[in-house]
KERO-706728 format. One record per atom (N, C-alpha, C): residue in one letter; x, y, z. Coordinates in steps of 0.05 Angstrom, whole numbers, padded with zeros to 5 digits, always signed. Layout:
! KERO-706728
AXYZ;...
***
This chain:
! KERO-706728
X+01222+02265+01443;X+01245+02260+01427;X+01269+02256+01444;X+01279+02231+01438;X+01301+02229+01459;X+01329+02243+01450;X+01352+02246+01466;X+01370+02260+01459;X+01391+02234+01462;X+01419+02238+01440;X+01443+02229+01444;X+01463+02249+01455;X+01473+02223+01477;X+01494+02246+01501;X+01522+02237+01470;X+01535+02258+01473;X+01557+02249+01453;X+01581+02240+01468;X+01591+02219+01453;X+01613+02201+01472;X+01634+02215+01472;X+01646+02211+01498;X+01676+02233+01506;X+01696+02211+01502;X+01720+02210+01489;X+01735+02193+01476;X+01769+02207+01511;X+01784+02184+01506;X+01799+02184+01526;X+01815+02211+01527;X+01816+02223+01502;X+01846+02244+01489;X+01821+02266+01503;X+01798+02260+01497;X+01777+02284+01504;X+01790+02285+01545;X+01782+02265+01554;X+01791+02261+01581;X+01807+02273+01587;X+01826+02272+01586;X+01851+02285+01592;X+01856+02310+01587;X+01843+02327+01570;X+01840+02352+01560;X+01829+02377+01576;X+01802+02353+01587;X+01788+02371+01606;X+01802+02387+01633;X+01789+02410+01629;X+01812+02434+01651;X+01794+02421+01683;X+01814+02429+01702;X+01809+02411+01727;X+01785+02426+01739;X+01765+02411+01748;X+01741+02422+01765;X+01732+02415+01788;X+01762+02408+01804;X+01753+02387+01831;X+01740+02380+01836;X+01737+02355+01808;X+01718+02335+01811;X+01743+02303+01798;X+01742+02284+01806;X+01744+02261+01794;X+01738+02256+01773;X+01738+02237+01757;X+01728+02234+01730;X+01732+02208+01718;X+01724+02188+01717;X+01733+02164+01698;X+01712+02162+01672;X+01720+02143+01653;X+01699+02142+01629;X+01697+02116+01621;X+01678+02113+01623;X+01654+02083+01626;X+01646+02082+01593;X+01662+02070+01571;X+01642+02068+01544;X+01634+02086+01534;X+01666+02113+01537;X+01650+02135+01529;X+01636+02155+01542;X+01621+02152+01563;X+01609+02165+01576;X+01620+02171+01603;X+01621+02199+01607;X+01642+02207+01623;X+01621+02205+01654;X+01640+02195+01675;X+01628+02197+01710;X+01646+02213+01727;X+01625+02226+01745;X+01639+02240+01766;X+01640+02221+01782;X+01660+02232+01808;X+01661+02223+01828;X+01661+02246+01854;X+01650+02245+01879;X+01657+02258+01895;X+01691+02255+01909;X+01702+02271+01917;X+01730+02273+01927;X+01732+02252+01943;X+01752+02234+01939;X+01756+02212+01971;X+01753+02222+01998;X+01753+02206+02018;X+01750+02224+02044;X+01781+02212+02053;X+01788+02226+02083;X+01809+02220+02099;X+01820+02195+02097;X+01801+02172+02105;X+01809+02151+02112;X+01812+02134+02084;X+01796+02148+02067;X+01801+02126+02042;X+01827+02136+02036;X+01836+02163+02036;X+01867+02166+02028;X+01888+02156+02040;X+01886+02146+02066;X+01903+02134+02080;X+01905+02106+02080;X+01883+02096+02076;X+01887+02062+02065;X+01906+02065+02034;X+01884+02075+02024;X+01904+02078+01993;X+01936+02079+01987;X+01938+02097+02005;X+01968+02110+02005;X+01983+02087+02020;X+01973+02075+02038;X+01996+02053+02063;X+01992+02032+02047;X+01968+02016+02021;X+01966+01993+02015;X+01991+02003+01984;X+01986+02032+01973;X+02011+02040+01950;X+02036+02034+01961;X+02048+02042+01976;X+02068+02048+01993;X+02078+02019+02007;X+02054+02004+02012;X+02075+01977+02027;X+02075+01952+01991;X+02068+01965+01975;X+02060+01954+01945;X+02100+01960+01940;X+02095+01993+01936;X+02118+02009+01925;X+02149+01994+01942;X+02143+01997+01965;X+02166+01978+01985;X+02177+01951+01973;X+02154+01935+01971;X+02162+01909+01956;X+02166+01907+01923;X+02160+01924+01903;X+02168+01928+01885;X+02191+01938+01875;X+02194+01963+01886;X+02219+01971+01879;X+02244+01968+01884;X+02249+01961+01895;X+02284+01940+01903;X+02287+01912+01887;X+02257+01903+01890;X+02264+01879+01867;X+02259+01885+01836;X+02246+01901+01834;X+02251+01917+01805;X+02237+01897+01782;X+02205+01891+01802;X+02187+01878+01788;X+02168+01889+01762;X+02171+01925+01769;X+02145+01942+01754;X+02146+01958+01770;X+02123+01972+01766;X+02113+02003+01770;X+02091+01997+01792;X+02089+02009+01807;X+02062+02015+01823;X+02054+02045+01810;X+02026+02051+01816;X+02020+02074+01812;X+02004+02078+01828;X+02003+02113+01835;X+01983+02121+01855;X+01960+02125+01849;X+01952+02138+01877;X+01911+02132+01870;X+01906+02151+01845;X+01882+02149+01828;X+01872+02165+01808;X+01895+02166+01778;X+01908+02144+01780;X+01924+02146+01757;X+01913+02139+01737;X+01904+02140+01704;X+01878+02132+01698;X+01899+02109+01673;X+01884+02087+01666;X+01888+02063+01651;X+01864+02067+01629;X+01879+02064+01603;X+01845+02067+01582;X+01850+02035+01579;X+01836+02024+01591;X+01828+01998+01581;X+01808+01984+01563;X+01796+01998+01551;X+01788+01992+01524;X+01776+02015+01510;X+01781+02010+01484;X+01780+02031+01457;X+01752+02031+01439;X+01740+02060+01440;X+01719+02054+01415;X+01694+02036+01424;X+01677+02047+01444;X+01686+02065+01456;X+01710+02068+01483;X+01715+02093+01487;X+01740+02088+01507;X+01725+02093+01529;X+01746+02064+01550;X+01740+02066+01576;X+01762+02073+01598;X+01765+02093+01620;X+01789+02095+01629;X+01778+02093+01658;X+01787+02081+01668;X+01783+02072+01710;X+01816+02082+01711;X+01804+02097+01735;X+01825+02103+01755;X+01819+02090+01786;X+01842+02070+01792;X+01843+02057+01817;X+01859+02072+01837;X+01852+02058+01859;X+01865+02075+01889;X+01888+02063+01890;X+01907+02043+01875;X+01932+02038+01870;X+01938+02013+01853;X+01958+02006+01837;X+01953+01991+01817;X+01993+01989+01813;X+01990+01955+01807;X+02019+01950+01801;X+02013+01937+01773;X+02037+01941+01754;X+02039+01931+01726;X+02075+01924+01726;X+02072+01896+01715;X+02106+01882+01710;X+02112+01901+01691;X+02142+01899+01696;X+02174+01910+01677;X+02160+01905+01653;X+02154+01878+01648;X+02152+01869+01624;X+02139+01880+01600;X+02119+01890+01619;X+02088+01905+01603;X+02095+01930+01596;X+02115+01945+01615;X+02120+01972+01609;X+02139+01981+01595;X+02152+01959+01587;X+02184+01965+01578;X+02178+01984+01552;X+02162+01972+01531;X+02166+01985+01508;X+02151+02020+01514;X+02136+02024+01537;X+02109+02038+01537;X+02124+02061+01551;X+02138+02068+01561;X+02156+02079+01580;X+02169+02114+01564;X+02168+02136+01568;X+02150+02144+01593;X+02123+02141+01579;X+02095+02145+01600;X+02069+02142+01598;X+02069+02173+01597;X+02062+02197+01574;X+02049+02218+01585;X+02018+02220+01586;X+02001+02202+01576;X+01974+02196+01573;X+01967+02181+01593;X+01943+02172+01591;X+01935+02154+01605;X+01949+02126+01604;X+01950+02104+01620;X+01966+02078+01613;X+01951+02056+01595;X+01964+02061+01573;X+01946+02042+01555;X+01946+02009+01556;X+01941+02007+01581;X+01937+01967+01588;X+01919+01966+01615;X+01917+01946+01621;X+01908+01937+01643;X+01925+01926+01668;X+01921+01941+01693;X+01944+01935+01710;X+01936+01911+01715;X+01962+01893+01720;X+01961+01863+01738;X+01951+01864+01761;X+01954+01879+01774;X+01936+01884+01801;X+01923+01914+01812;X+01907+01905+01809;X+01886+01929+01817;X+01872+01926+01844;X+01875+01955+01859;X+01871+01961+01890;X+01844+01983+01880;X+01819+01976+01900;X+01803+01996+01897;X+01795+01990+01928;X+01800+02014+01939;X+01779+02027+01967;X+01756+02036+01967;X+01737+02019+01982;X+01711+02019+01979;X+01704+02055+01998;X+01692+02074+01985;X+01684+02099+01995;X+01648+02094+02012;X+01643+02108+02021;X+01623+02121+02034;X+01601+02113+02012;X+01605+02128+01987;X+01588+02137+01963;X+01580+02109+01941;X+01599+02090+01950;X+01593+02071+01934;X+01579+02055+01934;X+01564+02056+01923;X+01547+02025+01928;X+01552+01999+01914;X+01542+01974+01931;X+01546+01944+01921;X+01560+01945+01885;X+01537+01956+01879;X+01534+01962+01847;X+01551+01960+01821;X+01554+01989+01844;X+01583+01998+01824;X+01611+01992+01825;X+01615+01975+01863;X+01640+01963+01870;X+01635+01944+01846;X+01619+01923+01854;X+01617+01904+01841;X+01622+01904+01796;X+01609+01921+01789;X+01616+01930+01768;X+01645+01944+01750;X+01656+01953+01777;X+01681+01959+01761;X+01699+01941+01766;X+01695+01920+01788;X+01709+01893+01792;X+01705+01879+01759;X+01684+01874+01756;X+01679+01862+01725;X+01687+01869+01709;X+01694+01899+01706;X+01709+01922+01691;X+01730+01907+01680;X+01744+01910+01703;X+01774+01904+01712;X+01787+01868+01703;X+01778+01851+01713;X+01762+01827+01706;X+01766+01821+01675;X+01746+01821+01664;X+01737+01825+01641;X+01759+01830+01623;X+01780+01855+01631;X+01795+01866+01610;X+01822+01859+01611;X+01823+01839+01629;X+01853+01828+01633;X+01860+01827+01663;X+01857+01841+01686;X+01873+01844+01710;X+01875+01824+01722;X+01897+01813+01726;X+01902+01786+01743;X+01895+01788+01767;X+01892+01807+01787;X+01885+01804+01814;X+01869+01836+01824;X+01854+01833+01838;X+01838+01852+01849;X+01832+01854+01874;X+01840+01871+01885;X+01827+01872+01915;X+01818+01896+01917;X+01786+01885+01934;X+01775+01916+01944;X+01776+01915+01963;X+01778+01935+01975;X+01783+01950+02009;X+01761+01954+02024;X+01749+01946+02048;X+01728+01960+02060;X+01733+01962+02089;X+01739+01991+02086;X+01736+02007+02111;X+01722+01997+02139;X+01693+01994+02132;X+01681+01996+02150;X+01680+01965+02160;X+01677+01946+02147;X+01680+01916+02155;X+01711+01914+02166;X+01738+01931+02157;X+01763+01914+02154;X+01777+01893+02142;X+01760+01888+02125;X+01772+01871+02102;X+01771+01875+02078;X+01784+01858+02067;X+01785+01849+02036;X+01779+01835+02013;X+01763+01843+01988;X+01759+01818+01981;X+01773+01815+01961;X+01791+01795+01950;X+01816+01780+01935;X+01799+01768+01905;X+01801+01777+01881;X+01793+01776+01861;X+01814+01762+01840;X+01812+01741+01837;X+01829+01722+01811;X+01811+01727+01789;X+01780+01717+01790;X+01778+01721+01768;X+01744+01727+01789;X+01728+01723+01775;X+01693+01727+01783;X+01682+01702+01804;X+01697+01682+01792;X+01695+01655+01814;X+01715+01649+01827;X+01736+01660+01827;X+01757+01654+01845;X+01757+01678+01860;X+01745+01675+01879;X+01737+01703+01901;X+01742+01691+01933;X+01757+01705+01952;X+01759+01698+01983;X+01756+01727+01989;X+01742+01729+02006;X+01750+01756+02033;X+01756+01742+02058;X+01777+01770+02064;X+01800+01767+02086;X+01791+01781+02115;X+01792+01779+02134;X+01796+01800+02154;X+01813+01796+02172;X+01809+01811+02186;X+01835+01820+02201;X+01856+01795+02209;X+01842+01774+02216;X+01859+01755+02224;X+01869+01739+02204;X+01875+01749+02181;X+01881+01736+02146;X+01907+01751+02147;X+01921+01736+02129;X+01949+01745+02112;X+01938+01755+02081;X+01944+01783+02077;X+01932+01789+02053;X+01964+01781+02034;X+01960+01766+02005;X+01986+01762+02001;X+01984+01770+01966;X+02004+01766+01952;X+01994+01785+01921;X+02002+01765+01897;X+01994+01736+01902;X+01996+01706+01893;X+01974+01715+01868;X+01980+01705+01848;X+01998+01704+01835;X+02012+01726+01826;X+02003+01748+01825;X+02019+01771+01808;X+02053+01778+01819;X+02045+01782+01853;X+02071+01783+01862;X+02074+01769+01888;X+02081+01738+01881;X+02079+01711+01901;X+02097+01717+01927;X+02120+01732+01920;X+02139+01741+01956;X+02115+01770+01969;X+02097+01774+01962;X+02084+01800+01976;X+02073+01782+02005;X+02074+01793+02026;X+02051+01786+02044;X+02055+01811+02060;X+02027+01812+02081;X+02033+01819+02097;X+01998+01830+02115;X+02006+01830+02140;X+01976+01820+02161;X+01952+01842+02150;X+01921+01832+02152;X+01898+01844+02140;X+01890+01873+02161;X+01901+01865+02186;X+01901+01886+02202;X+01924+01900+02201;X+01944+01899+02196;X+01965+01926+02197;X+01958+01933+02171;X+01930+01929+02152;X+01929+01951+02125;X+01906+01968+02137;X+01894+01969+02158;X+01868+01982+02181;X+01893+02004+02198;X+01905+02022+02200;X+01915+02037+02220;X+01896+02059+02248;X+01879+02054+02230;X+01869+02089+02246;X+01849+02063+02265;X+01841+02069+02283;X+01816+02057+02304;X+01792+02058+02297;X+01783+02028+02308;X+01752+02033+02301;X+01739+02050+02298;
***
């Protein structure tokens, strides 16, 4: 006799008391994650941070930091938390403050590829993301040094080191070199 896992709804998400563990929810069905390591926090934070630099003086939107969670779709609810994510003035104006999760889909979404991840599930929450609106996507990989630039599922380039990573269309004045987002040494 098979069993039904019962679906964890977003308000359920947020409720849950902290168990130093990660957590996103896939259709309802809640996933762990193991803790980031060193280096994934330090890409995350320098690709937030040179994001946050160019956003905020021109007073385009919000960046947000890693694990900020977005319910991007309802019934069942799905909430991904990215390693950094910008959303226009525009989108937030009425939404402002957020004490829940952010109820839209960021325009650009940053995910750093971990140790633990496989093809799979990079690939899968790209479609996630994709799928539900995000105008641009880049994933991070550590171990290669590059990037791969997501418009839509067929509009795909990866970058390396010798590339200008730039944030066309969402935010067309962003650039800046594929190797100064690599700090630490081979």
């Amino acid at each position: 006799m098979a069993t039904q896992r019962a679906l964890v709804t977003a308000d359920e998400l947020l409720r849950l008391p902290y168990d130093g563990q990660r957590h996103e929810l896939v259709e309802g069905e809640l996933r762990t994650m193991p803790p980031a390591g060193g280096e994934h926090g330090i890409l995350a934070m320098d690709i937030g941070a040179r994001l946050h630099a160019h956003v905020r003086p021109r007073q385009l939107g919000y960046v947000f930091a890693a694990e900020t969670g977005f319910r991007i779709h309802r019934n069942p609810d799905t909430v991904l938390a990215p390693d950094a994510a910008f959303v226009t003035a525009e989108r937030l104006a009425d939404l402002l403050p957020v004490r829940a999760f952010v109820p839209l889909v960021p325009d650009l979404v940053v995910e750093v590829v971990s140790p633990s991840d496989t093809a799979v599930e990079v690939e899968t929450k790209v479609q996630a993301w994709l799928r539900a609106g995000a105008r641009l996507v880049w994933v991070v990989y550590p171990t290669t040094r590059s990037i791969t630039v997501y418009q839509s599922l067929t509009d795909v380039r990866v970058l390396t080191e010798a590339d200008e990573l730039d944030g066309a269309p969402v935010l067309p004045d962003f650039r800046c070199s594929v190797r100064d987002l690599f700090p630490l040494p081979r």
